[in-house]
N, C-alpha and C positions, 0 to 999 in steps of 0.2 A: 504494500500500500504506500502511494504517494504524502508525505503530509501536507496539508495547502500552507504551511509555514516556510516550506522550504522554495515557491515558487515567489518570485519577485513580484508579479501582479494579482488582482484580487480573480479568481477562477472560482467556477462552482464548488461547493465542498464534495457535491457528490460525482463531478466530474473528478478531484482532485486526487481521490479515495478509488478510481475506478481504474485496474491494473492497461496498459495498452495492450490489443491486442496483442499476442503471441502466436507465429506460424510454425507449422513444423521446422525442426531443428535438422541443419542442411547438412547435408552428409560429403565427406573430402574423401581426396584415396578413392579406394577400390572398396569403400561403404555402400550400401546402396539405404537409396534413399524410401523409406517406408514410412514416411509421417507424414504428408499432406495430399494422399488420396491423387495423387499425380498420376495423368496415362504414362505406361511403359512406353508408348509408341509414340513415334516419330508423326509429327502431322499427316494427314490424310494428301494423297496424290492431288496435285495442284493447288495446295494450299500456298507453298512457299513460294511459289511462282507470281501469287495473285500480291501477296502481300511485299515481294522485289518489286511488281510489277505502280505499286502506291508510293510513288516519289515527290509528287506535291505536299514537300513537309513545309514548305512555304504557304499553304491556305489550310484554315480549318477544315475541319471535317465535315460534314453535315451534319448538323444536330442533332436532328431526329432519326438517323438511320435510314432513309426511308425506303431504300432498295430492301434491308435485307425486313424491316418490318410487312412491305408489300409480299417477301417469299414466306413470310412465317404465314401471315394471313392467308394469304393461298393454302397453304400445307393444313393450316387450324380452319379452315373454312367460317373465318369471322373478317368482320370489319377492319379496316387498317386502324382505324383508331382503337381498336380493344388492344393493340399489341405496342408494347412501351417496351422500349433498350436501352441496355444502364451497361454500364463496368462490372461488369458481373451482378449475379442476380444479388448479392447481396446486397449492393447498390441500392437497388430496386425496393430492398425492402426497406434499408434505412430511411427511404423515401416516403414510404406507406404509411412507416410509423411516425415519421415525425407529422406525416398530411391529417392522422386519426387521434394523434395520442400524443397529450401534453399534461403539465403539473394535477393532479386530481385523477388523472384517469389510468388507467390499466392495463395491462398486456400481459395472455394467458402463453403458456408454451410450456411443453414437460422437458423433464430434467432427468438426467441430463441428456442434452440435445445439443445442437452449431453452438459453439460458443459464444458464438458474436449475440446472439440472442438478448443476454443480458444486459449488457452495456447502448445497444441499439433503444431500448425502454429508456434505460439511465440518462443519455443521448437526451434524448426529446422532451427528458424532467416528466415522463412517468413511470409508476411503481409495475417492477417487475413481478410477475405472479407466476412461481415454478410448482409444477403439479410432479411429482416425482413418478417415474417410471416404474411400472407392474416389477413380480419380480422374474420378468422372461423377458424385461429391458421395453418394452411395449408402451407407446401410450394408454393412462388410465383415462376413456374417454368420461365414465364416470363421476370420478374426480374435476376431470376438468369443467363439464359442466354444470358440477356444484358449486366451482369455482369462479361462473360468470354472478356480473353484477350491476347493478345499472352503473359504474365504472369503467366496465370492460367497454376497450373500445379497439383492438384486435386482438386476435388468436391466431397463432402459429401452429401449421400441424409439418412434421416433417417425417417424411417416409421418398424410401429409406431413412431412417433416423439414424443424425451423422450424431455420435460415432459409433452407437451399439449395432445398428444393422438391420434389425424388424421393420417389416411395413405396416403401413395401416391399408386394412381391408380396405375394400371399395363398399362393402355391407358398414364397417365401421364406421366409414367417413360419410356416407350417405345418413345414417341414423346420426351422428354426432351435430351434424350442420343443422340438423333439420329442429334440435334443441337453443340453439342460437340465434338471436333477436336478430332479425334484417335487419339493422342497422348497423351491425356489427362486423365489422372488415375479420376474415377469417382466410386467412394466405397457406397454402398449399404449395412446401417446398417442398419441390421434387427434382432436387440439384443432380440426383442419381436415376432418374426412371430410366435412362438407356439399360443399365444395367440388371434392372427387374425380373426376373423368370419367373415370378409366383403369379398364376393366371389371377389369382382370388385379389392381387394387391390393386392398388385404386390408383387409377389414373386419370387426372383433373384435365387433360386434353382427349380424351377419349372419342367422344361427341361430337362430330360438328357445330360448328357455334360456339365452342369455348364450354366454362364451366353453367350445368343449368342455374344453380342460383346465381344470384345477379351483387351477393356479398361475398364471393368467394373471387381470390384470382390466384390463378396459376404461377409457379416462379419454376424456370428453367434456365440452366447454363451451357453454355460451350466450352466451359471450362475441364471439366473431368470428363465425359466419354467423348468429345470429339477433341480433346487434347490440345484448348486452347488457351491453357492456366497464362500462362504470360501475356494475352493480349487484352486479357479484363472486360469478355464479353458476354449477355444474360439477356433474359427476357420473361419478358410478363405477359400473360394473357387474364382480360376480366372485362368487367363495364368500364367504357371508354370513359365515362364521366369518373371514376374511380381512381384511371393510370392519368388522369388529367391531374388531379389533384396529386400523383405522385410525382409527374412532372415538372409542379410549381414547384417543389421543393428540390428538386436535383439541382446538382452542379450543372452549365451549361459546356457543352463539348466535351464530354467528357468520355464520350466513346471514338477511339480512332480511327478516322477512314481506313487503315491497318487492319483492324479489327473487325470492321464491318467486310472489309474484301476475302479474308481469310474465313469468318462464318457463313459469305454466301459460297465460298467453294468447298466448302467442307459438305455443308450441304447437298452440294453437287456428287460428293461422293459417298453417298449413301451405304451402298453396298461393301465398298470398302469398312465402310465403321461400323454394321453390323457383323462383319467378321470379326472385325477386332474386339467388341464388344462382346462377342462370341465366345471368344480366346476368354477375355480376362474372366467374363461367367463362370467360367468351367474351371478354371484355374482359381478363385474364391471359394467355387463348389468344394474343388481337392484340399483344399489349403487348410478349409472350417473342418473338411471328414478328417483330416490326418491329426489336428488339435487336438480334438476331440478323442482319435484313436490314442493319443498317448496321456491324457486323461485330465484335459481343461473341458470346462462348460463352455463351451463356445453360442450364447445368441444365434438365432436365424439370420444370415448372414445374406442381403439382399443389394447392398452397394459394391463397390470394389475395396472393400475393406471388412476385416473382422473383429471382432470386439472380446477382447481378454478381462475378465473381469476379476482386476487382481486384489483390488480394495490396499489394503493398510500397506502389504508388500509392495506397491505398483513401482516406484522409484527403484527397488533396487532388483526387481525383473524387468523395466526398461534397462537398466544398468547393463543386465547381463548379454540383451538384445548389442547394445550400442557397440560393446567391446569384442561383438562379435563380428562388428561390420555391418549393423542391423540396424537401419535409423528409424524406432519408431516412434510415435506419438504417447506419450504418459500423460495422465489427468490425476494429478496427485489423490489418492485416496478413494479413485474411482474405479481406473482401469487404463487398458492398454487399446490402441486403436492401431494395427498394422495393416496397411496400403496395400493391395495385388499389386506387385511390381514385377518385374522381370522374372522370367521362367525360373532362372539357376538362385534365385532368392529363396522357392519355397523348400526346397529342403535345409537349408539354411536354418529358417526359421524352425522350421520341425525341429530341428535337433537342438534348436535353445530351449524353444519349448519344452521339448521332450526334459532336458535337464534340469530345470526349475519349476518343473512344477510338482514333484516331487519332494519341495522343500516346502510348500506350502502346509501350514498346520491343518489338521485333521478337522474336517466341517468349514474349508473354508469354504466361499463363494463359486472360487475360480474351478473345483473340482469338481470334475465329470464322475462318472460313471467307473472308468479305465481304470 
């Protein structure tokens, strides 16, 4: 924690108090890099081409995106105006919340979930309201909606839920919404739905015309399954009049002709990313069965990542990962979040696994079955 005594000018105390983000921890040498949910693959064919080919760094960009908003809307079969583009979708959402949610009011989200969650409330000067996760790492939709109030003024559902891994049903998210006041902004990250295999899990672009209720919108990235983490691009689908009010609140230009030229060729190869997305499935598939064989609980594992659920131990089983050449993500007191990265990673991983979790005390969290 920051003190606000030590900063020269007068700042919020609860901005002052509130840790800066922290990204995965970058990996040197011949480490591979397993903390921040990064594609293994190299951009999609014609990507790098399109974005050598954006050499007018002498003029902005277009503001609004409007090429690649015209291709999403075609593909979501909505109105150009229902589709907004940010700097990644988190962008997007920083947007939403500060448009619905100021001093007095409220924002619902389960815990642990995206990190950034919290401080995005804090951000806007409203009270964060974390609903803690089932014990199968799940949204308790439940809880949550015990937990609205004539305060609430959005809710967060995220599935794949980063960093455990569980989705939320489409049966789930359908009865959940349907307990929440139409007035009430209800955002659906789905920063991982490339990655999905579970027919039952719920997907907020499904439909043509975007999401049916008219308080729900959609958040999708280019960042992890079309492998565009460095260029900071995302989108939103909902009621135009909604991503309007998200609008007023963003930074202006802040997405880069770069970015938008590299999203519409990626786009472009379609088939290509469903293979690749293929790949790392099947390879999260093996990864979560081989943990689990040597005898961790591994969570239903539905993004490109798995969730170690180490609790008290977590620090010093990220330790053991780190020193092994293993860079993964630790959540002090939580758990462990390791990436699908590169083929020759996952036995890697197994055999740390395999060696620390045997040191874990008897009835802990993190032990399976094995």
């Amino acid at each position: 924690m920051t003190e606000a005594s030590d900063i020269p000018i007068r700042v919020r105390p609860e901005i002052a108090a509130l840790p800066p983000y922290k990204q995965g921890k970058q990996a040197t040498g011949g480490a591979y890099k397993l903390s921040s949910n990064e594609n293994p693959f190299d951009p999609l064919p014609g990507v790098l081409d399109a974005v050598h080919a954006a050499t007018s760094l002498n003029r902005y960009p277009d503001a609004s995106a409007a090429r690649l908003r015209e291709r999403l809307a075609e593909r979501f079969g909505v109105d150009v105006e229902s589709v907004h583009i940010g700097a990644g979708s988190v962008s997007i959402l920083a947007q939403l919340v500060l448009a619905t949610s100021g001093p007095g009011d409220e924002v619902i989200y389960a815990w642990r979930s995206f990190e950034a969650y919290p401080w995005l409330a804090v951000v806007a000067g409203a009270t964060a309201v974390q609903i803690p996760l089932t014990s199968e790492a799940r949204h308790d939709f439940g809880a949550m909606t015990a937990a609205i109030t004539d305060r609430t003024r959005a809710i967060i559902v995220c599935s794949p839920n980063n960093p455990t891994g569980p989705v939320v049903t489409q049966a789930e998210f359908d009865a959940f919404v349907a307990t929440v006041p139409a007035d009430v902004l209800v955002v659906l990250d789905e920063a991982y739905a490339e990655f999905v295999t579970d027919a039952e899990a719920v997907n907020g672009l499904r439909e043509p015309g975007g999401p049916v209720r008219e308080n729900v919108v959609v958040l999708r990235t280019f960042s992890k399954a079309f492998g565009l983490a460095a260029l900071r691009v995302g989108y939103a689908v909902g009621h135009r009049r909604i991503l309007d009010a998200a609008r007023s609140t963003a930074i202006p230009l802040s997405v880069t002709a770069h970015a938008e030229e590299a999203a519409l060729a990626s786009l472009a190869a379609e088939s290509e990313l469903l293979e690749r997305v293929g790949a790392i499935a099947e390879r999260r598939d093996r990864l979560a069965a081989g943990l689990r064989d040597v005898g961790w609980r591994v969570p239903e594992a539905q993004g490109n990542f798995v969730w170690l659920p180490t609790g008290d131990e977590t620090m010093d089983v990220a330790a053991a990962f780190d020193d092994a050449g293993l860079i993964v993500r630790p959540f002090a007191g939580d758990g462990i979040r390791i990436s699908v990265g590169e083929e020759a990673a996952v036995e890697n991983v197994l055999r740390i696994a395999a060696s620390v979790v045997k040191d874990l005390p008897e009835g802990h969290p993190g032990r399976g079955l094995a």
